[in-house]
Structures are given as C-alpha cells and as structure tokens.
ROFILUM-871589 format. One line per 5 residues: number of its first residue (from 1); their letters; for each residue x, y, z of C-alpha. Coordinates in Angstrom, 3 decimals, always signed. Example, Ala and Ser with C-alpha at 12.3 -4.5 7.8 and 13.67 -1.06 7.14 Angstrom:
1	as	+12.300,-4.500,+7.800  +13.670,-1.060,+7.140
This chain:
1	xxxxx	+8.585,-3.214,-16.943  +10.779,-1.042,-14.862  +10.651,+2.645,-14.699  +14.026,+5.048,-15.087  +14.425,+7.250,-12.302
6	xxxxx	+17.836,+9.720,-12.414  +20.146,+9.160,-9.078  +23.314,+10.869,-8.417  +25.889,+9.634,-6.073  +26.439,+12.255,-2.695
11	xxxxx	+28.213,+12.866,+0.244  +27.207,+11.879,+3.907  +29.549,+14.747,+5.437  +28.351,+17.144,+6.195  +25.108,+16.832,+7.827
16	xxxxx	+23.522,+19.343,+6.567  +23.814,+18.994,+3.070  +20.945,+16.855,+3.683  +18.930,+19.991,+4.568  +20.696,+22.201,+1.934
21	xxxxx	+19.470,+18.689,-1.083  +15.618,+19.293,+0.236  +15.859,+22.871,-0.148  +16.628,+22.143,-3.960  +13.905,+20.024,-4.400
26	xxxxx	+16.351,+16.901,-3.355  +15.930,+13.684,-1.601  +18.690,+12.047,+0.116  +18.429,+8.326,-0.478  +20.118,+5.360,-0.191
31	xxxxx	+20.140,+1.946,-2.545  +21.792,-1.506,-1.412  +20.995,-5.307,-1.527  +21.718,-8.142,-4.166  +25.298,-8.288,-3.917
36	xxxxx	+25.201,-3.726,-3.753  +27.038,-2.519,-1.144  +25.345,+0.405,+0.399  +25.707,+3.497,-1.487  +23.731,+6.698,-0.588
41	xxxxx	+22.534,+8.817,-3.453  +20.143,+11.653,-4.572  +16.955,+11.668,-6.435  +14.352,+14.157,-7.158  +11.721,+14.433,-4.924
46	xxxxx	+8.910,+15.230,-8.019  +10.388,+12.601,-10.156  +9.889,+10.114,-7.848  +6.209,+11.394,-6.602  +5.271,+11.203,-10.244
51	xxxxx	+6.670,+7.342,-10.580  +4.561,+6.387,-7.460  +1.745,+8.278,-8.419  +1.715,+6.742,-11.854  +2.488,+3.367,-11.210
56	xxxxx	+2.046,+2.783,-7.205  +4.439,+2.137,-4.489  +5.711,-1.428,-5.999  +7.041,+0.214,-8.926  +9.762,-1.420,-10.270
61	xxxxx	+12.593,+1.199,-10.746  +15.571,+0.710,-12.829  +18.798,+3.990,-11.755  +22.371,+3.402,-12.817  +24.473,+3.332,-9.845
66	xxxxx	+28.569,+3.368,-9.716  +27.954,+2.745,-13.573  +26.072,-0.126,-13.341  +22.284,-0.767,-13.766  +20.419,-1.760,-10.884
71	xxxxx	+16.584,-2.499,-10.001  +15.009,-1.719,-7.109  +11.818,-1.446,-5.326  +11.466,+1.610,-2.744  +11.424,-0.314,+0.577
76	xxxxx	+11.257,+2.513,+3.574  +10.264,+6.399,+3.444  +10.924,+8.910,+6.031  +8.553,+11.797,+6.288  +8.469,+14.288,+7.968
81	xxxxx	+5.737,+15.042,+10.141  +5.035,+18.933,+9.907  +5.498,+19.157,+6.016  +4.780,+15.357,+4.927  +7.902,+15.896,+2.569
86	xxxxx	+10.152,+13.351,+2.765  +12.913,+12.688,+4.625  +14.814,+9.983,+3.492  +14.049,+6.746,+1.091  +14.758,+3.330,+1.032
91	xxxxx	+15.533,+1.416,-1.943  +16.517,-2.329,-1.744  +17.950,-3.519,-5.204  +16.371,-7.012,-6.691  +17.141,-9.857,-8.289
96	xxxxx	+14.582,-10.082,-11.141  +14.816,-13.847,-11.119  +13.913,-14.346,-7.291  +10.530,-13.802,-5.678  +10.333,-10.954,-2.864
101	xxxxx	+7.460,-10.123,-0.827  +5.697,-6.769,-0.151  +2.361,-5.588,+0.804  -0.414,-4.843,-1.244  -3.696,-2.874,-1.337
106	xxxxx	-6.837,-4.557,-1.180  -9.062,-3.499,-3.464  -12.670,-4.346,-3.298  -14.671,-4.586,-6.507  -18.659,-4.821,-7.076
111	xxxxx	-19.467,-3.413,-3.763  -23.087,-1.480,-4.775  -23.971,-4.422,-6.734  -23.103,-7.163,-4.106  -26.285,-10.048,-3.685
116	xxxxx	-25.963,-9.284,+0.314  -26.275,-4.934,-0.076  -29.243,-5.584,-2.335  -30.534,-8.054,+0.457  -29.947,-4.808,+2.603
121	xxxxx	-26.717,-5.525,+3.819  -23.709,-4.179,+4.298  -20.089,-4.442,+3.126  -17.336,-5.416,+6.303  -14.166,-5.180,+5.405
126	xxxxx	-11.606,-6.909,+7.578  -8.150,-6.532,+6.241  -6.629,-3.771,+4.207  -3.589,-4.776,+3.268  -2.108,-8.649,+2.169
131	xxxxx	+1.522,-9.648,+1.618  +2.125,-10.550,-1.876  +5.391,-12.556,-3.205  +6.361,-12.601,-6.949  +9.132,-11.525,-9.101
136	xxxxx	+9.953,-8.189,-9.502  +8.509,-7.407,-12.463  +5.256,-8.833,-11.299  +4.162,-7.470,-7.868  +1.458,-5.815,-8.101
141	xxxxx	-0.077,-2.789,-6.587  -3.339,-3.663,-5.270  -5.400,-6.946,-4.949  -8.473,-6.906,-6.423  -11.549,-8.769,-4.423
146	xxxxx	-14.728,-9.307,-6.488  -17.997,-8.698,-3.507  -20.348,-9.443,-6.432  -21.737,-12.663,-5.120  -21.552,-12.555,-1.471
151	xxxxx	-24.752,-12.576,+0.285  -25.455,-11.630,+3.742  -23.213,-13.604,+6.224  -20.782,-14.736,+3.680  -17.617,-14.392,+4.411
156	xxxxx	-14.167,-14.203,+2.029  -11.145,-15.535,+3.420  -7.916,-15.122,+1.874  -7.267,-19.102,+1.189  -10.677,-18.654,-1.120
161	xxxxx	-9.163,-15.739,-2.995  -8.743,-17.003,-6.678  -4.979,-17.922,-7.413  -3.124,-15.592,-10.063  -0.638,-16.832,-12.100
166	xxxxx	+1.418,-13.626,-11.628  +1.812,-13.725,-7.734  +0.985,-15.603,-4.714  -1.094,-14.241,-1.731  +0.696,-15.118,+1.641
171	xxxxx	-1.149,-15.195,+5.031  -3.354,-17.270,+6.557  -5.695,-18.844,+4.608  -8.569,-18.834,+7.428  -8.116,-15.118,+7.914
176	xxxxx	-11.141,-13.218,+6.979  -10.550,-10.275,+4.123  -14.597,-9.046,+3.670  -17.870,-9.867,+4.455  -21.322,-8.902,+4.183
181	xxxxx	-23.434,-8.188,+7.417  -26.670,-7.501,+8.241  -27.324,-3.404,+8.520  -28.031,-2.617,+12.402  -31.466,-1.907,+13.148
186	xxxxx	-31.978,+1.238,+14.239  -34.143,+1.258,+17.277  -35.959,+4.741,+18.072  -35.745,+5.927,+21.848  -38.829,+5.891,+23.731
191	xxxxx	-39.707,+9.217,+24.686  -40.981,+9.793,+27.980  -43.316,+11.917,+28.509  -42.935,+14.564,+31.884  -45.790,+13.903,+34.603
196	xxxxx	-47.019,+17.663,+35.048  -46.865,+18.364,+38.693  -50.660,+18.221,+40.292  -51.557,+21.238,+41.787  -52.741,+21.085,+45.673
C-alpha cells in the first residue's frame, strides 16, 4: 500500500528560493525514473517526517506529478549538518511490477532469551544492514533475525536466514549476520604491594 504525500511543481531559478522553501517549512525535491523525466518539486518537510516515521524509510509513496500518478521510493537525502534539517531529497519513481533493491534494517529478535546468553554468553552482531530486492509494494523496512536458539559459538549467516515469500535477501550467503560468544573473563590486576624502605 502506498502512502499520499502532496508535491508541487517549482522553479530551479533562483537559487535561493531554495533557502526562502526551508524557511516555510519546505523541502526542495526532485522525482525521476521509469520513463519520468526529471522534474524538481516541493514537499513538506513534516509531512514527509511523519510518512517515514510511520512507516520507515522504504515507504512506498504515491504524489501526482505533471498530472499524472507516480510511485516512488525516497532514494537520497541531503542534510544538513548544523541543523540535521534537510537539504534536499531524492525520489526515484517505480515500476510496481519490477523488483528493486534497497537496504534494510536488521532487526534482532529473542536476544535475552537466546540458549547461548543463558549459557552466559553474549550476543555479536556482525552486520547491520542487508540489501533486500522485491516489488515495490513489498520491501520491507527491517529484517527480522530470530537469536532464540543460538548457543554459544553459533553463528547465523545470511544464506541460513529463512526465505520469505515477500522478498529476497541479497549478499553473500557465507557472510556472518550474528553470533553468540563467550563473555570475556574478566581477570583482576595483581596488586603489588610497595617494599617499605629498610631503615639503616
């Protein structure tokens, strides 16, 4: 399901009308891809915060531009370093019959009640993010990676992640994702004990 978000068509001339859109509470923006030439619009900057908050940074987002509908997905965002407000987004427009590819969250589940942390272990986690490829209407946000049964040296890979019928997980299958480890042992310092100087 796609989400509505409200674009308006701009100018690139002047430049700083891009400065004069932020200080209304405007992002300058830009949309092309699947057969769209480039065309640079205008969205609202809390609209769109509340569509990624809500629904993550795959969303699938449906705007009319030049009068026609379009989906996209937001591919790039500028931000500005001081303020973290953004700069400037990215939206690449889809073809809801062809598989794309983004990156996804890994998202570990079961991690207090893992077999290794009860063994006293503890939870490595090797990769953060994993490229996904599905339709639009199917990528998903995160990954989710159940830690419930792995004991201590057991290791996940992403080739022994279990296949979803929604997406495919790209990478290489030997790559570790998570683990469980044995805790370090803390070893306590010797203390050394001063000689007290002998008196003559």
């Amino acid at each position: 399901m796609s989400i509505t978000l409200s674009v308006e068509e701009r100018a690139v001339r002047p430049r700083s009308i891009k400065n004069k859109l932020r200080k209304e509470g405007k992002i300058p923006a830009v949309v092309h891809g699947n057969h769209i030439e480039s065309t640079p619009i205008t969205i609202d900057e809390k609209e769109l915060q509340k569509i990624l908050r809500d629904h993550g940074r795959n969303a699938l987002i449906s705007m009319t531009v030049k009068g026609n509908p379009v989906n996209a997905l937001v591919a790039e965002q500028q931000v500005d370093t001081f303020s973290k407000r953004w700069k400037h987004i990215e939206f690449i427009a889809v073809n809801m019959n062809e598989k794309t590819e983004v990156e996804a969250e890994i998202s570990l589940i079961n991690e207090a009640t893992a077999i290794g942390v009860k063994e006293g272990g503890i939870i490595a986690q090797y990769v953060y993010q994993v490229k996904v490829s599905a339709t639009p209407d199917k990528l998903p946000e995160s990954v989710e990676v159940d830690v419930a049964k792995l004991k201590i040296g057991d290791v996940l890979t992403i080739g022994s992640l279990l296949k979803n019928a929604d997406y495919d997980v790209l990478g290489d299958p030997d790559e570790p994702i998570v683990g469980v480890i044995e805790a370090p042992v803390e070893v306590e310092e010797e203390k050394v004990e001063e000689a007290a100087p002998t008196e003559e």
